[in-house]
C-alpha positions as CSV (number, residue, x, y, z in Angstrom):
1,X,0.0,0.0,0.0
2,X,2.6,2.2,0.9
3,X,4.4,1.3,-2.3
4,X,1.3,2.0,-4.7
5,X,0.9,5.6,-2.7
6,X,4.8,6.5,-3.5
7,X,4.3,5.7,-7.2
8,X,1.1,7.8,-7.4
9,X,2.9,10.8,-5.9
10,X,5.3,10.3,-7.8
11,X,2.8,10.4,-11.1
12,X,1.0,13.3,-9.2
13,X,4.5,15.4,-9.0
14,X,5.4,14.6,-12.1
15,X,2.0,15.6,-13.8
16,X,2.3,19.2,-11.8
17,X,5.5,19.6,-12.3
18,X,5.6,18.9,-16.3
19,X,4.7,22.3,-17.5
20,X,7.6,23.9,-15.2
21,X,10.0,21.2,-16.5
22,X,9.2,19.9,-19.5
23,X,6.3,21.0,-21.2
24,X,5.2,24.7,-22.9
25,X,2.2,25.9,-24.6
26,X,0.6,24.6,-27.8
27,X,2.3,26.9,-31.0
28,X,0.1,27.2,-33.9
29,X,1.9,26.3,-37.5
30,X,-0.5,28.6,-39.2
31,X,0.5,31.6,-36.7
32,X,-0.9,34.4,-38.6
33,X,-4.4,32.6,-39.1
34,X,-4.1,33.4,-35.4
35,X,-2.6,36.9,-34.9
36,X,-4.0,37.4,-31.2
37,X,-2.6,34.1,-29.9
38,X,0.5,34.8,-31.5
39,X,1.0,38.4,-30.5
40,X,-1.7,40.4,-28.6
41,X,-0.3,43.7,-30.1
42,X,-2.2,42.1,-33.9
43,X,-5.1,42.8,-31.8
44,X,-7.7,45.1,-34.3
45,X,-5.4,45.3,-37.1
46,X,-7.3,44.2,-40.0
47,X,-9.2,46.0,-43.0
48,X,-12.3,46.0,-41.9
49,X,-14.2,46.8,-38.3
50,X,-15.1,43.0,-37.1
51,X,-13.1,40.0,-36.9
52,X,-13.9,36.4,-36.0
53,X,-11.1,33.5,-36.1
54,X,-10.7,30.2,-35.2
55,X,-7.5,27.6,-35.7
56,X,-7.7,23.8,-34.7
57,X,-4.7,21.7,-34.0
58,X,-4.7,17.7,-34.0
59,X,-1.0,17.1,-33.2
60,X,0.3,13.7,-34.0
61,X,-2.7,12.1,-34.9
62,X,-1.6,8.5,-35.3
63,X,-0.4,8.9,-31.6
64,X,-1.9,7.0,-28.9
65,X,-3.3,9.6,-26.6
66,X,-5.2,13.1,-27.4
67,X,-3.5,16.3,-28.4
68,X,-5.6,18.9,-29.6
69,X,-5.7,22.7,-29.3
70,X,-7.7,25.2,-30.6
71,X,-8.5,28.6,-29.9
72,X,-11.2,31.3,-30.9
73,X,-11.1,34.9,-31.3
74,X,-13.0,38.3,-31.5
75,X,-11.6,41.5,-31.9
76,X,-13.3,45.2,-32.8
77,X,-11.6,47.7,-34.9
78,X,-11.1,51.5,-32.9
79,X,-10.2,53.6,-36.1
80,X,-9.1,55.9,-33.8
81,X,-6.9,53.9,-32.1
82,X,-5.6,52.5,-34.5
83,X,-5.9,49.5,-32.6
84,X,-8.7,48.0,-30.7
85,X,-10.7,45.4,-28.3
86,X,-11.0,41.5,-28.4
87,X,-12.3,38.7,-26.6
88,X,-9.8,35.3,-27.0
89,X,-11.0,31.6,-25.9
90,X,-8.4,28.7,-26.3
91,X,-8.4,25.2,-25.0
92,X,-5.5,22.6,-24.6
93,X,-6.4,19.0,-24.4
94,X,-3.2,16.8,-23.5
95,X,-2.6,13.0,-22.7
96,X,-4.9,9.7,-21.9
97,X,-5.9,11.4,-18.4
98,X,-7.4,14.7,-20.6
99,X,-5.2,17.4,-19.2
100,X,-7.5,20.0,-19.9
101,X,-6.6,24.2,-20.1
102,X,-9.3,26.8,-20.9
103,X,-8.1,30.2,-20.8
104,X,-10.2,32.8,-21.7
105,X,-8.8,36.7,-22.3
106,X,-9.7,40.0,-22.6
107,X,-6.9,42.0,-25.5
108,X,-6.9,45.3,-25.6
109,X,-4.5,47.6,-28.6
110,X,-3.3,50.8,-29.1
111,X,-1.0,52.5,-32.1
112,X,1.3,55.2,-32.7
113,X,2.9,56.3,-35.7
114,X,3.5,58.1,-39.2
115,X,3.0,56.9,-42.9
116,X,6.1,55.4,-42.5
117,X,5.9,53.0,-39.9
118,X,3.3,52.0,-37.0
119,X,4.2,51.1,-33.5
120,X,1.5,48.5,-32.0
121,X,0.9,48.0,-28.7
122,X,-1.4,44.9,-27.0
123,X,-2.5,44.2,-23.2
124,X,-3.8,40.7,-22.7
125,X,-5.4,39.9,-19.3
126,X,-8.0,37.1,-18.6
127,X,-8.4,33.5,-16.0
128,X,-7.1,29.9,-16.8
129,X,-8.4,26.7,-15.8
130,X,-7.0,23.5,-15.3
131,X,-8.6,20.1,-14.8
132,X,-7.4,16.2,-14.6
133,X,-9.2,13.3,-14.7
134,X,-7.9,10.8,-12.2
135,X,-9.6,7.6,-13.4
136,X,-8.4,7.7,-16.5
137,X,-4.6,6.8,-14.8
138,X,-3.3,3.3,-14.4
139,X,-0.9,2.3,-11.5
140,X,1.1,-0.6,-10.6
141,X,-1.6,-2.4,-8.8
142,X,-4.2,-2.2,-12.1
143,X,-1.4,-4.1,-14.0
144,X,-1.2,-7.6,-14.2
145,X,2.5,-9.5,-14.7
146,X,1.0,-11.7,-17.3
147,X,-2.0,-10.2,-19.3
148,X,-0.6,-6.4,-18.4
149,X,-3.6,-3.8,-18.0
150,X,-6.9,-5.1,-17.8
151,X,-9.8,-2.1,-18.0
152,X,-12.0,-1.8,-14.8
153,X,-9.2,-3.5,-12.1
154,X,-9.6,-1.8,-8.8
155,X,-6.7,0.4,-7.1
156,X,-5.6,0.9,-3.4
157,X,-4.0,4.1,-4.7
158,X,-5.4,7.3,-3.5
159,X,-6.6,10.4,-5.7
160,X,-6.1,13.9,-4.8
161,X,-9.2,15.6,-3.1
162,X,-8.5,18.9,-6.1
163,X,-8.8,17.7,-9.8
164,X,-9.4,21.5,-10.9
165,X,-7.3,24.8,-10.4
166,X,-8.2,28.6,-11.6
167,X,-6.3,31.6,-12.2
168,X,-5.4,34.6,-13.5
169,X,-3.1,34.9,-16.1
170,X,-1.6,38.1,-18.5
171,X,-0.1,39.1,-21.3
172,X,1.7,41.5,-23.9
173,X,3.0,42.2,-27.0
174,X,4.9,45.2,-29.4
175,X,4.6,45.3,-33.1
176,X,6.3,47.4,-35.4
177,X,5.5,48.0,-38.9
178,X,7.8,49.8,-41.4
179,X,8.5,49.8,-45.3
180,X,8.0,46.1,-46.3
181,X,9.7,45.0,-42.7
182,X,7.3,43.8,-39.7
183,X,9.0,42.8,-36.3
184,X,6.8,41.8,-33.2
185,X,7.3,40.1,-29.9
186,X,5.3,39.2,-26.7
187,X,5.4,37.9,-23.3
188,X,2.6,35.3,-22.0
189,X,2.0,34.5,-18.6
190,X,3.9,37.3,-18.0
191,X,2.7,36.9,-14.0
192,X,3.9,33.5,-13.3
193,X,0.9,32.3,-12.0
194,X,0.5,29.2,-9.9
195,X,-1.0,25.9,-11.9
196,X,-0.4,23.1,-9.1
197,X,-3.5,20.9,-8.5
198,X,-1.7,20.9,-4.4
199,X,-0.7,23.4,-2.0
200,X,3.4,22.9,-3.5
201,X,3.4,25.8,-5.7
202,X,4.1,25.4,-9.6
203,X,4.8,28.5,-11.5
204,X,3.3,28.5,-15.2
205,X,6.6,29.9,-16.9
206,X,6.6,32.9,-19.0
207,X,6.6,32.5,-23.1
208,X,8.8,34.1,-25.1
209,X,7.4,34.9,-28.5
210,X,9.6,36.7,-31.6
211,X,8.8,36.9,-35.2
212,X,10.4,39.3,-38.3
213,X,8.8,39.0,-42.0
214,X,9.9,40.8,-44.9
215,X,7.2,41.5,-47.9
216,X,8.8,41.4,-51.3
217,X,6.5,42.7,-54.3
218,X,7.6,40.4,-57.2
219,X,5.8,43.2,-59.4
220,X,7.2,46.5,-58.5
221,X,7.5,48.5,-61.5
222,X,3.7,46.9,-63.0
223,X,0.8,49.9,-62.3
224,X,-1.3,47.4,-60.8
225,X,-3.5,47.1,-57.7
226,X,-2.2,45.6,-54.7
227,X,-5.1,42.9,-54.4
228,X,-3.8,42.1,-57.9
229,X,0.3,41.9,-57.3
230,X,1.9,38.6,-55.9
231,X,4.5,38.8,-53.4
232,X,7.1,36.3,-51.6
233,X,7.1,37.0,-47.9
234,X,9.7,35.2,-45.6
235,X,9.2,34.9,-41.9
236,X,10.9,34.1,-38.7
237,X,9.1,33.0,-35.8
238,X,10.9,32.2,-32.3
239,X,9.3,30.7,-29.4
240,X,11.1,30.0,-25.8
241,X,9.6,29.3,-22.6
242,X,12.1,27.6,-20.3
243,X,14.8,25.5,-22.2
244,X,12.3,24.7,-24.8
245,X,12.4,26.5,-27.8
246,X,11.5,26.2,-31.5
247,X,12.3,28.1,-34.4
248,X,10.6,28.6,-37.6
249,X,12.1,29.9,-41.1
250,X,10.1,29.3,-44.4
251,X,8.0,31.9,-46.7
252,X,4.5,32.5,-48.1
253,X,3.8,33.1,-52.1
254,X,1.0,35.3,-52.1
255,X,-0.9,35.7,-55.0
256,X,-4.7,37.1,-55.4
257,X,-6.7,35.0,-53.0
258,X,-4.2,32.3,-52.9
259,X,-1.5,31.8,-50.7
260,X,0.6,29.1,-50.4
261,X,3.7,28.4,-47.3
262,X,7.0,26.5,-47.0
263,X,8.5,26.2,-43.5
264,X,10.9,24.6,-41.7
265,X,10.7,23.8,-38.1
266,X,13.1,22.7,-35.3
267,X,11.5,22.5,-31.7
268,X,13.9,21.7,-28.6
269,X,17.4,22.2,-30.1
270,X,20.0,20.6,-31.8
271,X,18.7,17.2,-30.6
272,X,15.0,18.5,-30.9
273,X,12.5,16.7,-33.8
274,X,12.9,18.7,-37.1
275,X,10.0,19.2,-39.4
276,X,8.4,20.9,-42.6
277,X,5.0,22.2,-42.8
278,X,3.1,22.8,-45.9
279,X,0.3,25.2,-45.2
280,X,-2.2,26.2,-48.1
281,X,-4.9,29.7,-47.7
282,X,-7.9,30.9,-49.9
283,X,-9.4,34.6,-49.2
284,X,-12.8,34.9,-50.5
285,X,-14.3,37.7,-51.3
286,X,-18.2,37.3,-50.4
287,X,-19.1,41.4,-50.3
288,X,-16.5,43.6,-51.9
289,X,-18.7,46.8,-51.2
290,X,-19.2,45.4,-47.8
291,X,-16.0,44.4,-46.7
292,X,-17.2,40.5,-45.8
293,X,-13.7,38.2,-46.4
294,X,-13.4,34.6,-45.5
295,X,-10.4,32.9,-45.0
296,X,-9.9,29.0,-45.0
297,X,-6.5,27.5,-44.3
298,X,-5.2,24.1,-44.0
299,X,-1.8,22.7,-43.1
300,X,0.5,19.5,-42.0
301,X,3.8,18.9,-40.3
302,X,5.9,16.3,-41.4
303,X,8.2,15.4,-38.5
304,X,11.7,14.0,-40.2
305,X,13.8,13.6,-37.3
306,X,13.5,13.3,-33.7
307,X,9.6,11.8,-34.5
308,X,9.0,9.1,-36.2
309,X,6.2,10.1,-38.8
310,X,5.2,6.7,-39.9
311,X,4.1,6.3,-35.8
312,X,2.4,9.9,-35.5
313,X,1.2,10.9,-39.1
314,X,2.2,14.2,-38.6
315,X,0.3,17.2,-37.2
316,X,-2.8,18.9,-38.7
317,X,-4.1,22.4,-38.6
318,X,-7.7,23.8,-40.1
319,X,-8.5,27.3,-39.5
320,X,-11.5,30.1,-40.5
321,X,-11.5,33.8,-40.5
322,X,-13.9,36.5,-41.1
323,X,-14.3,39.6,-41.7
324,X,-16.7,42.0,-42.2
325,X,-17.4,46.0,-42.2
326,X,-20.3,47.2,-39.7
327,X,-22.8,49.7,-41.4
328,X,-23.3,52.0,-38.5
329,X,-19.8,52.6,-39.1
330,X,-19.2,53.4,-42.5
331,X,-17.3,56.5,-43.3
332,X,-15.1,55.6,-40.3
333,X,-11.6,56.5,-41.4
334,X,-8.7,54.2,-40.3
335,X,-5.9,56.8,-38.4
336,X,-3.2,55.1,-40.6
337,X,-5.3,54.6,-44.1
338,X,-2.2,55.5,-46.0
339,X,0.3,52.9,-43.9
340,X,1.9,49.9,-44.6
341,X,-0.1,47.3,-41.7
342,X,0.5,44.4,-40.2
343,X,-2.2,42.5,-41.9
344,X,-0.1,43.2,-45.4
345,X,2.3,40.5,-44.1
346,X,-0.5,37.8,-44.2
């Protein structure tokens, strides 16, 4: 008995403990299908005065086990501001015992600047909770030496009274926009808030985020509209939140309503899995005098190194956007109409 209660605590501690040690938030592959969860600073930057996305992650789906993310967002347009306010929901589902995180987040923006650049600025603030499910873990006593784990066998182990913990949890980020250059960054959990399911505290690390692109017109000298041009834009985006990190380098070919992305990937380090990601966009139109866009994206990692792919089939990514211009507020002009924006890059 005393035995079976060592091994659970020692599950238990482990379980608490892997965010702090080991594990790190969910990174989207499509990262500018989701501009707030990348950087709360992207917050109201779009074309029109009402946004609505959503991105869905299914990593390693051949995988035993369940790893999905996804998250949803709402932001408003302040012309004036040249930013604006948002609403963000996202939700973590991790590992045979459902390791569930809902977070939900308030995103306020703000901008300064010229026609020559724009300086962005986003405040993220909002309450995470975290739940476990107990039953769902197997310990020594529930396997047998001969058939292994038979579903249903009784345990002497006990569970913890607490399968649930809340909290509050911030936020921030800085965008700069200027010529055909766009550099951002961001700090999540900025607070270090306490995620243990006990009373031995366990500090949700903060997230590092980083990310440069570069927009190259591959019709400069052609008197065309933009909507029109094509254009190669190369990215960088850098994550770190403890000694994890992950870097990713690639470009998207942007042309009309299509755009189509090449990325490379290493998560961890040297020793870290490697992978390639093929992403693929449409942008539909459904009201030009309106302002009513649609966006549907699609993508899939393909692990090389590190992670077998033949065991986990890669990783999968579906996302929607819209967009849409509010009639009470027509004749609104945007404070930086005449700028090069953020949303240029994407």
């Amino acid at each position: 008995m005393r035995d079976f209660k060592k091994l659970f605590l020692l599950v238990f501690m482990l379980v608490a403990a892997s965010r702090s040690g080991f594990a790190q938030d969910h990174m989207y592959s499509q990262f500018f299908n989701s501009p707030v969860y990348l950087n709360p600073a992207l917050n109201g930057q779009f074309e029109g005065d009402l946004r609505m996305n959503f991105i869905y992650r299914n990593q390693w789906t051949g995988s035993p086990g369940n790893l999905t993310y996804y998250t949803a967002s709402i932001d408003l347009k302040i012309p004036q501001f040249g930013g604006g306010v948002g609403l963000m929901f996202t939700r973590a589902s991790e590992g045979t015992a459902y390791l569930n995180t809902n977070n939900i987040a308030g995103i306020y923006s703000y901008s300064v600047g010229s026609d020559n650049f724009i300086l962005s600025f986003g405040l993220q603030a909002g309450f995470t909770n975290r739940t476990v499910d107990w039953s769902k873990l197997v310990f020594s006593d529930q396997i047998d030496s001969r058939l292994g784990y038979i579903p249903g066998t009784p345990t002497s182990a006990e569970t913890p009274l607490f399968n649930n913990k809340y909290y509050f949890d911030s936020g921030l980020g800085v965008n700069l926009v200027t010529g055909n250059l766009m550099v951002g960054t961001s700090l999540q959990h900025i607070n270090q808030p306490n995620e243990s399911f006990t009373g031995a505290p366990v500090k949700v690390p903060v997230r590092y985020n980083a990310h440069v692109s570069y927009r190259l017109d591959l019709n400069p000298s052609d008197n065309m509209e933009e909507s029109e041009k094509s254009f190669v834009i190369p990215s960088v985006v850098f994550y770190k939140q403890t000694v994890f990190q992950s870097v990713s380098v690639g470009a998207q070919y942007k042309h009309k309503n299509i755009n189509f992305g090449l990325w490379y990937r290493n998560s961890g380090g040297i020793d870290g899995p490697n992978s390639v990601v093929l992403s693929l966009i449409f942008d539909l139109n459904i009201n030009r005098d309106t302002g009513e866009k649609v966006r549907l994206g699609v993508d899939h990692d393909m692990s090389f190194s590190g992670i077998n792919y033949s065991n986990t089939s890669g990783t999968t990514e579906g996302s929607l956007s819209y967009e849409t211009t509010l009639p009470s507020r027509s004749g609104n002009s945007d404070k930086f109409d005449n700028s090069r924006q953020c949303y240029h890059f994407y």
